[in-house]
LOROMI-431007 format. One line per field, with one value per residue (C-alpha): x, y, z. Coordinates in nm, 4 decimals. Example, Ala and Ser with C-alpha at 12.3 -4.5 7.8 and 13.67 -1.06 7.14 Angstrom:
2
xx: [1.2300;1.3670];
yy: [-0.4500;-0.1060];
zz: [0.7800;0.7140];
REM end
This chain:
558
xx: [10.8493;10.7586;10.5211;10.2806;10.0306;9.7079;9.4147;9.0790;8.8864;8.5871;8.5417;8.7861;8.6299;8.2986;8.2790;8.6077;8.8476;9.1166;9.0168;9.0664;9.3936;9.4942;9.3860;9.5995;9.8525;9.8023;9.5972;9.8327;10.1306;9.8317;9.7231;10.1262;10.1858;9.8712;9.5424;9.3904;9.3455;9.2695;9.0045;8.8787;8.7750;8.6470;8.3652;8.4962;8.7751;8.5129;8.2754;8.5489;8.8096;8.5444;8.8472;8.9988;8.7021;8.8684;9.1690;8.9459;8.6683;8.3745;8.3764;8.0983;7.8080;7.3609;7.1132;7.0743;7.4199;7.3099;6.9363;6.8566;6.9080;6.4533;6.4611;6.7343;6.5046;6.7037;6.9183;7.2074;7.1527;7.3523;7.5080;7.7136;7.9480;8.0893;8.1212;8.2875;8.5164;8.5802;8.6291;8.9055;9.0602;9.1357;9.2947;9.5303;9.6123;9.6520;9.8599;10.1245;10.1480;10.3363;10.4466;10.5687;10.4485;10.3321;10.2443;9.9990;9.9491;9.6286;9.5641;9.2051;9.0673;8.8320;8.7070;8.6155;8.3151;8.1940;8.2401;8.6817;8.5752;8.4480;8.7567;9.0402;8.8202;8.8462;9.1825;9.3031;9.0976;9.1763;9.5776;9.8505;10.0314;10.3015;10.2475;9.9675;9.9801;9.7332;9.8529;9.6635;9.8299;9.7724;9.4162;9.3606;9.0646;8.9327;8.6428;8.3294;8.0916;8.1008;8.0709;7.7076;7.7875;7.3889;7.3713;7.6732;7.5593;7.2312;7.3306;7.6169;7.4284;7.6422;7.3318;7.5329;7.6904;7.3744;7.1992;7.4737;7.5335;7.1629;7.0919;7.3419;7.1839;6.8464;6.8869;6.9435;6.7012;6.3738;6.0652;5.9802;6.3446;6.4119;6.1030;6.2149;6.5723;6.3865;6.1937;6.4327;6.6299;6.3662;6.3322;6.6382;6.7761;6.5359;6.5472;6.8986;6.8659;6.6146;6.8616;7.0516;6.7876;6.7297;6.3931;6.2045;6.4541;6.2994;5.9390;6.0428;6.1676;5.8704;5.6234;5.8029;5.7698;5.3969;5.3528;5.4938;5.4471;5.0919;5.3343;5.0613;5.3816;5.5737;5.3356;5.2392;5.5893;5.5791;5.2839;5.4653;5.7651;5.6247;5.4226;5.7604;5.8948;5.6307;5.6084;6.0325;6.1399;6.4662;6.2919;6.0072;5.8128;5.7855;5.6356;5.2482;5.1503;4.7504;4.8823;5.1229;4.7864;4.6398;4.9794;5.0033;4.6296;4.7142;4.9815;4.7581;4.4741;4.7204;4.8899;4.5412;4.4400;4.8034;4.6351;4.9607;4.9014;5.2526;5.3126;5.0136;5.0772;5.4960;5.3696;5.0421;5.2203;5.4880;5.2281;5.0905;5.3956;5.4335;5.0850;5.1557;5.4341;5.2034;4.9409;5.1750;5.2975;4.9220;4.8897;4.6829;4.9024;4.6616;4.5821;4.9378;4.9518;4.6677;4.8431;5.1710;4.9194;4.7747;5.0959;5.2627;4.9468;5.0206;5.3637;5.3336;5.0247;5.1962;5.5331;5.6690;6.0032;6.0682;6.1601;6.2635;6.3962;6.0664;5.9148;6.1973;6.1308;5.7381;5.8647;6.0888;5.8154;5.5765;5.8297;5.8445;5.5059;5.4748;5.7208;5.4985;5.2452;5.3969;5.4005;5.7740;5.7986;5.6111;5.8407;6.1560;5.9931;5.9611;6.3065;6.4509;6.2676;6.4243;6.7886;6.7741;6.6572;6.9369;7.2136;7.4662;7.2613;7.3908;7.0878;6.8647;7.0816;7.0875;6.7556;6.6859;6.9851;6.8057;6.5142;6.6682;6.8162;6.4356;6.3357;6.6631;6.8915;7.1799;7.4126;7.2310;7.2044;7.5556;7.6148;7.3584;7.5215;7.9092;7.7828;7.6968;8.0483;8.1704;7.9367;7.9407;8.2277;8.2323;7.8673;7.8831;7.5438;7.6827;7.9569;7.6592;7.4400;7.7343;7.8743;7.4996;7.4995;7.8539;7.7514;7.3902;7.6674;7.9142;8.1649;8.2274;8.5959;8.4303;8.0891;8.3300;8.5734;8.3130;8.1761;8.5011;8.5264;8.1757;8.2556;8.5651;8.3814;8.0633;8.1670;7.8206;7.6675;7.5045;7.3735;7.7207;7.8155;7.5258;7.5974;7.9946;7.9256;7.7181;7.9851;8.2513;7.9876;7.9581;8.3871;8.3733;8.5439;8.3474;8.5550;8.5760;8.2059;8.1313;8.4043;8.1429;7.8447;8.0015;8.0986;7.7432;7.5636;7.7666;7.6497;7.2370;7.1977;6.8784;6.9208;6.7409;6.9294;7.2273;7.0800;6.9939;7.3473;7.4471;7.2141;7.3754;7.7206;7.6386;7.4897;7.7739;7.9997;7.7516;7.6359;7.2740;7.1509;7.2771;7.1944;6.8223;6.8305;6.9806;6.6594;6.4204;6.5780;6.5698;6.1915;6.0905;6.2409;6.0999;5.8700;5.8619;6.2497;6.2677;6.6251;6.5779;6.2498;6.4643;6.7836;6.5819;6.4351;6.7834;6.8651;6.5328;6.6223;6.9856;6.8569;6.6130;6.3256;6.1412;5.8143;5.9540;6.1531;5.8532;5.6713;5.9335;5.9992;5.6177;5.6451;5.9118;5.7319;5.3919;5.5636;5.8327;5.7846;6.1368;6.2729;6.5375;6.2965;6.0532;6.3438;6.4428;6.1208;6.0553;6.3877;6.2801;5.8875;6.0492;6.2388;5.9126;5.7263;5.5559;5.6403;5.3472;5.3961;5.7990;5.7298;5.5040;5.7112;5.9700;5.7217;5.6812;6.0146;6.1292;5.8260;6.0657;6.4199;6.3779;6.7617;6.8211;7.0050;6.9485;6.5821;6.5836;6.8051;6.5627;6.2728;6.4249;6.5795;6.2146];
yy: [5.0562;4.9895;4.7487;4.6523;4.3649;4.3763;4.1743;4.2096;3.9499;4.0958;3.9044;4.1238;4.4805;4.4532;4.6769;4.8660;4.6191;4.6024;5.0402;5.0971;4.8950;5.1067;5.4139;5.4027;5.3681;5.6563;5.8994;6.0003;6.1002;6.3039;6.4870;6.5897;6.6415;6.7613;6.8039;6.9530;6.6102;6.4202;6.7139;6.6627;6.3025;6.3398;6.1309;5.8400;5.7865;5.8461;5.6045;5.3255;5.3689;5.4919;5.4768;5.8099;5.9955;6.2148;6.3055;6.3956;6.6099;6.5877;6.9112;6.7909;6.7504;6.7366;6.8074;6.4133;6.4228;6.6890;6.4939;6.1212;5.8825;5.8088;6.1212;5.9912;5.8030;5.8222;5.5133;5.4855;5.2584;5.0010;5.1848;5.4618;5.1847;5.2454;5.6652;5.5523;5.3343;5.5932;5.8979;5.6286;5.5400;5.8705;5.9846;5.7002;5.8213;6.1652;6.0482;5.8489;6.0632;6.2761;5.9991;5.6943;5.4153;5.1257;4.7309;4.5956;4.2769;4.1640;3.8526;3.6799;3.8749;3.6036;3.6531;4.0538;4.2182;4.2919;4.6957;4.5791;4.3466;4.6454;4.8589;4.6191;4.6007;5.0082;5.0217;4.7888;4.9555;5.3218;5.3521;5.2783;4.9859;5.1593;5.3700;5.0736;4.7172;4.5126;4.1446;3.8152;3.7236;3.4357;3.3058;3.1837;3.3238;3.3914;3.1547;3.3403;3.5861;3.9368;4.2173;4.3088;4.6601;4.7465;5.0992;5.1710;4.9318;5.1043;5.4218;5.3949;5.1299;4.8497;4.6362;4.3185;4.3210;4.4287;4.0964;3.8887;4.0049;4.0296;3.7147;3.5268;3.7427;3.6712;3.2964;3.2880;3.5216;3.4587;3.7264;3.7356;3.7545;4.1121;4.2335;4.5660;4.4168;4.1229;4.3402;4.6357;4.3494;4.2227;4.5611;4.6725;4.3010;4.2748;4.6643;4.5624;4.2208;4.4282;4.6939;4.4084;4.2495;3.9321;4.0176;3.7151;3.6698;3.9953;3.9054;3.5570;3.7979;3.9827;3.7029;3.5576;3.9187;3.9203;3.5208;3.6573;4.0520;4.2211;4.5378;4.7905;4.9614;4.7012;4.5263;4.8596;4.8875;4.5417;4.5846;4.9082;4.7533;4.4944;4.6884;4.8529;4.5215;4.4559;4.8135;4.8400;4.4762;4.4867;4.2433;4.4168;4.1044;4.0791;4.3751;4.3849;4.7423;4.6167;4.3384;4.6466;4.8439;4.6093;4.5827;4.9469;5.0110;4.7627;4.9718;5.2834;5.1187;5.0952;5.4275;5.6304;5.4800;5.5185;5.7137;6.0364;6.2613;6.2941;5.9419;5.9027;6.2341;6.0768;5.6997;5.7910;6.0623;5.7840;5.5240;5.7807;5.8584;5.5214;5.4613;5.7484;5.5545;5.2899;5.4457;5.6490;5.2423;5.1924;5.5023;5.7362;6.0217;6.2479;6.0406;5.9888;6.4040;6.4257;6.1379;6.3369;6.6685;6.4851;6.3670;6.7008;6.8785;6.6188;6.6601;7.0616;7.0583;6.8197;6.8358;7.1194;7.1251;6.7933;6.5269;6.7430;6.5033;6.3428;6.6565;6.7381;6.3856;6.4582;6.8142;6.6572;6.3587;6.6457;6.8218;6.5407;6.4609;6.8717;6.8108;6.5222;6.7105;6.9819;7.2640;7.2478;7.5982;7.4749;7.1971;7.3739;7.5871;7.2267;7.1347;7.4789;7.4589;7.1180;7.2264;7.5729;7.3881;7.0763;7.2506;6.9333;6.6724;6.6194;6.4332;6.7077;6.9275;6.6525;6.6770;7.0328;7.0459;6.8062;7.0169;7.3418;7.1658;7.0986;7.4776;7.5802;7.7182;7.5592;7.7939;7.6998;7.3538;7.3274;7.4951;7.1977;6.9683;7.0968;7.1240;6.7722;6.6863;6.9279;6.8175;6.4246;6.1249;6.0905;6.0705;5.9443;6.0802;6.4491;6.4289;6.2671;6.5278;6.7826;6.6049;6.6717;7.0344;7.0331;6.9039;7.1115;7.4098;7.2510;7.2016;6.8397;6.8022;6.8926;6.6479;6.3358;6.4047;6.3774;6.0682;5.9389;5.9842;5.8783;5.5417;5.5381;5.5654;5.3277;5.1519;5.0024;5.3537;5.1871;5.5726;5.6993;5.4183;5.5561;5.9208;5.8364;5.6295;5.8737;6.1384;5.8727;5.8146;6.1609;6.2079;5.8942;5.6761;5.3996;5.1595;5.3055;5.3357;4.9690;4.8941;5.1149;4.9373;4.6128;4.7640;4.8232;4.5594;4.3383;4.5083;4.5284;4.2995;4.4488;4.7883;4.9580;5.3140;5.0879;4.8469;5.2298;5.3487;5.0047;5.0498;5.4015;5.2711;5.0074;5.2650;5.4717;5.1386;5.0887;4.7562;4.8008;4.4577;4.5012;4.8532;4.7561;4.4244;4.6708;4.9273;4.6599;4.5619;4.8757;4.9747;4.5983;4.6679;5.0456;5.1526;5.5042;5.5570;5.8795;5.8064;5.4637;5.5423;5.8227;5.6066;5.3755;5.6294;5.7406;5.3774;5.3170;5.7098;5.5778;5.2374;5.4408;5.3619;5.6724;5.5616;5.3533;5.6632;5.8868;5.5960;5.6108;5.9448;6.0043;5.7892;5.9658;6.2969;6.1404;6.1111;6.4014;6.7159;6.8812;7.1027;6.8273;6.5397;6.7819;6.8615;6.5324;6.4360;6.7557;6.5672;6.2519;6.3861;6.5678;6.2737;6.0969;6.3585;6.5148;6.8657;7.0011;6.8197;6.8587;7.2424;7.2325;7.0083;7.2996;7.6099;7.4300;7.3615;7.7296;7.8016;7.5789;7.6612;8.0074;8.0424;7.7468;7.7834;7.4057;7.4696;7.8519;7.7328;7.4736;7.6790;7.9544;7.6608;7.5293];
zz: [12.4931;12.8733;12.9379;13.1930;13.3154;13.4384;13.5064;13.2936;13.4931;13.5986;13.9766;14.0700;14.0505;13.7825;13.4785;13.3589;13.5866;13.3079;13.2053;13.6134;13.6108;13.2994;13.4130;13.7761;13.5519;13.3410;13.5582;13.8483;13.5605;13.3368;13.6822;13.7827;13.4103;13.1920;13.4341;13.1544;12.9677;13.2344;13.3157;12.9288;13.0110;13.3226;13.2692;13.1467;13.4302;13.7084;13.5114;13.4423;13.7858;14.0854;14.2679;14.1039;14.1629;14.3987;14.1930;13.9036;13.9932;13.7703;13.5669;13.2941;13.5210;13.4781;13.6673;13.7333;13.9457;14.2132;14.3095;14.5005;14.3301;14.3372;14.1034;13.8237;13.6320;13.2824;13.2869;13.0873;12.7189;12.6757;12.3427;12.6277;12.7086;12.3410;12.4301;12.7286;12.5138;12.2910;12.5355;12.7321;12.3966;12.2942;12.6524;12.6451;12.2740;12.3856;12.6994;12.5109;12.2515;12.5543;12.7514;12.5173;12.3800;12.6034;12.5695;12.7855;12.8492;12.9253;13.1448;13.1945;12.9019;12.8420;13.1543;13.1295;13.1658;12.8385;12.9013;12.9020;12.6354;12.3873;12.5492;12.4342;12.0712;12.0300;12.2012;11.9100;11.6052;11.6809;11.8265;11.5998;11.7531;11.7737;12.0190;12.2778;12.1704;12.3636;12.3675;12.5583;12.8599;13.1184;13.1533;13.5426;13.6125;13.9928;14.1328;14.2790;14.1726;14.0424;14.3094;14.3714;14.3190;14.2048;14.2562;14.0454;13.7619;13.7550;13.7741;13.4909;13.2903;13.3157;13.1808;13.1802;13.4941;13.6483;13.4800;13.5765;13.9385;14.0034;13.8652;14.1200;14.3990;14.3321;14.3048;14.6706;14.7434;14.8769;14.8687;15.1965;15.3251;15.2144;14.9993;14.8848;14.8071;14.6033;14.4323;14.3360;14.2054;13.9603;13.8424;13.7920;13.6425;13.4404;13.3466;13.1856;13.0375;12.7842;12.7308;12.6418;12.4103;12.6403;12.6723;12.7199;13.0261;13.1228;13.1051;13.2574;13.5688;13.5576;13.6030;13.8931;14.0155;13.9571;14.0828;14.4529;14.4894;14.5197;14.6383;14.4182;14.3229;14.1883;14.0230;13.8251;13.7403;13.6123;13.4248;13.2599;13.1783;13.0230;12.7870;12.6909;12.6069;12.3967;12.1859;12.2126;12.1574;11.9661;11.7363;11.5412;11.5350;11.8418;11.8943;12.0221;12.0505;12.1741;12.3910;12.5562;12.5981;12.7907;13.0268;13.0816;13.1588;13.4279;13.5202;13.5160;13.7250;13.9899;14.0048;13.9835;14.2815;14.5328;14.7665;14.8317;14.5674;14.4910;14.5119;14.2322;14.0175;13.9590;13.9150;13.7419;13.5178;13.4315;13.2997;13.1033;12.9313;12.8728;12.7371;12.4887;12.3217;12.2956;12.1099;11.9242;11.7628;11.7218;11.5123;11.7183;11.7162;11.8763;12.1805;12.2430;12.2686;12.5322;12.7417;12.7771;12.8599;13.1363;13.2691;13.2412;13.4228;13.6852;13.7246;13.7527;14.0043;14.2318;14.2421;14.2709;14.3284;14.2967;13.9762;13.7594;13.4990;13.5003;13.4098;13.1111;12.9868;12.9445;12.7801;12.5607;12.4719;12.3901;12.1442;11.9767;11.8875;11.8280;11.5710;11.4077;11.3862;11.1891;11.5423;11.4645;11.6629;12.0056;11.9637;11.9352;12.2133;12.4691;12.3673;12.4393;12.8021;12.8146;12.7383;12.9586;13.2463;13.2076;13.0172;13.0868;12.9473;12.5316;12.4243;12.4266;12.2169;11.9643;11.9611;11.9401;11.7191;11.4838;11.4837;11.4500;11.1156;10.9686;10.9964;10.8307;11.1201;11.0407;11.2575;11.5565;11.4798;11.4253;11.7807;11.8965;11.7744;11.8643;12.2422;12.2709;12.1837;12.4396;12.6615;12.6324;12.5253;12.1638;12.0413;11.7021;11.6162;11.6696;11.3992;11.1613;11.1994;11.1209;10.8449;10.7079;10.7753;10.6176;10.2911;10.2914;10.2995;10.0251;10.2368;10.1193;10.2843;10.6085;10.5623;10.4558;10.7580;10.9989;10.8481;10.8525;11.2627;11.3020;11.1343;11.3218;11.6365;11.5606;11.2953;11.2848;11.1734;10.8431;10.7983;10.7727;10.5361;10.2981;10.3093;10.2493;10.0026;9.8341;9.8342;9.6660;9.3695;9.3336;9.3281;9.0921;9.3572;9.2821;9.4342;9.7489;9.7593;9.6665;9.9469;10.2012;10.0599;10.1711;10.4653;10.5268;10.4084;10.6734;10.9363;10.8293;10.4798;10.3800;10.4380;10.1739;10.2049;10.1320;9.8559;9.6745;9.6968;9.5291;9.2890;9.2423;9.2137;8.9924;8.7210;8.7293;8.6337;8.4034;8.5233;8.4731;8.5341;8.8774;8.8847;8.8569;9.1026;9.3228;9.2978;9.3083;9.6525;9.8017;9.7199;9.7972;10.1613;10.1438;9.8662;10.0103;9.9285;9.6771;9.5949;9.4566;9.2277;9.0966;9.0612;8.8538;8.6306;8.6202;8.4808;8.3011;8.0846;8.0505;7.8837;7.6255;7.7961;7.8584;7.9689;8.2919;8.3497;8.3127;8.5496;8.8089;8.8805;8.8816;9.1538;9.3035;9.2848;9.4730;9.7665;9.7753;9.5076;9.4437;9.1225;9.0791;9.0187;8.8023;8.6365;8.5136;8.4660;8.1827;8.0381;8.0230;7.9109;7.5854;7.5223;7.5250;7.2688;7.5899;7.4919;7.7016;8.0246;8.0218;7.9979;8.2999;8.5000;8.4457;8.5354;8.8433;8.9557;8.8575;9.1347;9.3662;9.2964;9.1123;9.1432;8.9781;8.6209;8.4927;8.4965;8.3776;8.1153;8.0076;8.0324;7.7879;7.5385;7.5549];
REM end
């Protein structure tokens, strides 16, 4: 096994130092040897090792990579850094798989960015040792700060080093020695320590922004971001949905009156965006709708030819609350016009994907959802959202293999952990879904999806105490959940007591009518004595699920 050494501490080039190092390693050989897999991970290398940018040309590219950088306004999350992992994981899999196994030893991890940090985590969870061990060198770590690389932090949303970096800059930064340095800084710092959920270090930033700048620009994009702050904060407490109307009125004051009407129709159009997520979390759904018309109207009278993402982000805000409302088809429509217009960008396939799957089209939502993992890293998302088609088609293999890879790529997905789960209780490996439950609960303890499937596995064991303090849990945390009324009735019919049953999946049916839960409610009914009512319970389902043989069955026994 050949082994190398390098250095993850990130003074010495940012983000990815210990992935570069790694990569110049690996890279040149894949190029001579197999271009076509370092071609299949193009973004990744160029994201982690700038350096080989040349030798790998970018063959995934959107519509962000050909404009100035003024015009890219989607920055990266701070969740891409774990695609990035992912995508760089699997090419060094793939690569020694040809090559040979390798040991690397890594010096100064304790000193790496957090982006080498996650790397060396995924590295370790996802190859067989056998083939990479990753073992903890030397720690001697460099003095002096990290590279003030901004652009590329921004632009590939390194969050942290961008807070850190900036940070160091700004302390010996005065306004009035570089003004539009000092404030591009506070923006874009305090842009990523929320992306990082340090937002009161964020509005901290922004006040000393607003205490020295009267910049008409910058202070409206202060006043914006923090009203995102306050209707995003990763903390739902902390959210203040009338306090963030107040900030982004601010904002909008401002931009209506920048006197270029380009200037104004971008700014202006952007604030009004923004104020439609905020009265979206204040519940006027409506309002929100005529916010993104007036910013769209703006965007297409004034600039033409110019910020086109900004204009596909107002598109793809307007499909969304389409969809809301029910106009599922002028959604799909937006969405469409979103994708045609940007076909390298993945997350509006997801999107329409996920849209395409509500009205039914599950052959184009599965080519939705395969393009975004064509077109991006590994999105974990994507193999969720097939794993569902999957199982709406019966192909169960298929729907539990691609949970399996989305849990081996995030495995914080508490969603996937539910939906596996579910298919083990239904297989009767009960062990193996109490085992995901756990798996689960660790990551979000309250989780009522996750409480329901415990509830679930606990009544197949036969444990109904615990059956029902699971069921209890789940509705306290969401009374709206379906699946644990009916699990309880479930429980309740088990345990001879009709009437709860009868109660529950009344319940059930008040806020989601199906032929399944009619069904079992015309059981539990003639159990009861409620001849009647169990036979129309079962007219009406046949109405629903006319193909169904339980219910024609039950309706001809009846």
């Amino acid at each position: 096994m050949d082994t190398i050494i390098l250095d993850a501490d990130r003074r010495i080039g940012g983000p990815y130092t210990l992935a570069a190092g790694l990569l110049g390693h690996l890279v040149p050989a894949a190029l001579a040897r197999w271009p076509e897999l370092a071609a299949a991970h193009d973004i990744e290398i160029r994201a982690a090792a700038p350096e080989l940018r040349a030798a790998v040309p970018a063959r995934r590219r959107s519509l962000a990579d050909g404009l100035p950088r003024a015009q890219r306004i989607l920055i990266p999350g701070a969740r891409r850094s774990l695609r990035l992992a992912n995508g760089l994981a699997e090419f060094v899999r793939d690569h020694l798989g040809r090559s040979g196994p390798l040991t690397v030893i890594v010096e100064n991890l304790a000193a790496a960015d957090p982006t080498d940090a996650e790397l060396v985590e995924v590295l370790r969870r996802r190859l067989d040792p056998g083939l990479l061990r990753v073992e903890e060198g030397r720690s001697a770590p460099a003095a002096g700060p990290l590279r003030a690389d901004f652009d590329r932090y921004r632009d590939e949303g390194f969050h942290h080093a961008m807070a850190e970096s900036g940070l160091e800059r700004l302390r010996g930064l005065a306004y009035e020695d570089d003004p539009e340095l000092w404030q591009r800084l506070i923006q874009r710092v305090a842009a990523s320590l929320e992306a990082v959920e340090r937002e009161d270090e964020a509005r901290a930033l922004y006040d000393r922004g607003r205490r020295e700048s009267t910049d008409p620009r910058h202070r409206a994009t202060m006043a914006y971001a923090t009203a995102m702050i306050l209707v995003r904060h990763h903390d739902r407490s902390r959210r203040d949905p009338d306090e963030a109307l107040a900030w982004v009125n601010e904002a909008i004051t401002i931009t209506s009156l920048l006197p270029d009407p380009r200037e104004r129709a971008f700014h202006l159009g952007f604030d009004l965006n923004g104020k439609a997520l905020v009265e979206l979390r204040r519940g006027r759904r409506e309002a929100a709708m005529d916010l993104v018309r007036q910013a769209i109207e703006l965007a297409e009278t004034h600039l033409p030819g110019e910020h086109p993402i900004h204009k596909l982000v107002l598109y793809a805000n307007r499909a969304h609350l389409l969809a809301m409302a029910g106009r599922r088809e002028a959604a799909l429509a937006d969405l469409t016009r979103a994708v045609e217009a940007d076909p390298g960008y993945p997350d509006h396939y997801l999107d329409r994907g996920n849209l395409l799957h509500e009205l039914g089209r599950e052959e184009e939502a599965l080519a939705d959802y395969e393009a975004v993992m064509r077109l991006s890293p590994p999105f974990p998302e994507a193999y969720y959202n097939r794993s569902e088609l999957r199982y709406a088609a019966g192909d169960l293999g298929g729907a539990r293999a691609d949970l399996d890879h989305t849990l081996e790529l995030d495995p914080e997905f508490v969603p996937a952990y539910v939906n596996r789960c579910g298919l083990r209780v239904a297989a009767g490996e009960y062990a193996r879904a109490r085992q995901d439950v756990e798996l689960g609960l660790a990551h979000a303890p309250r989780d009522p999806h996750l409480m329901c499937v415990l509830g679930q596995v606990e009544l197949a064991e036969e444990h109904y105490p615990e059956a029902r303090i699971a069921f209890d849990r789940a509705l306290e945390g969401d009374p709206d959940l379906v699946a644990a009324w009916a699990g309880r009735a479930e429980l309740a019919f088990e345990r001879g007591d009709n009437e709860a049953a009868l109660a529950d999946l009344t319940q059930a049916l008040k806020l989601e009518e199906t032929a399944e839960l009619l069904f079992n409610r015309s059981v539990a009914g003639r159990a009861a004595g409620l001849a009647h009512q169990a036979r129309q319970d079962l007219l009406r389902a046949v109405k629903l699920a006319p193909d169904d043989e339980d219910v024609r069955r039950a309706l001809t026994e009846g």
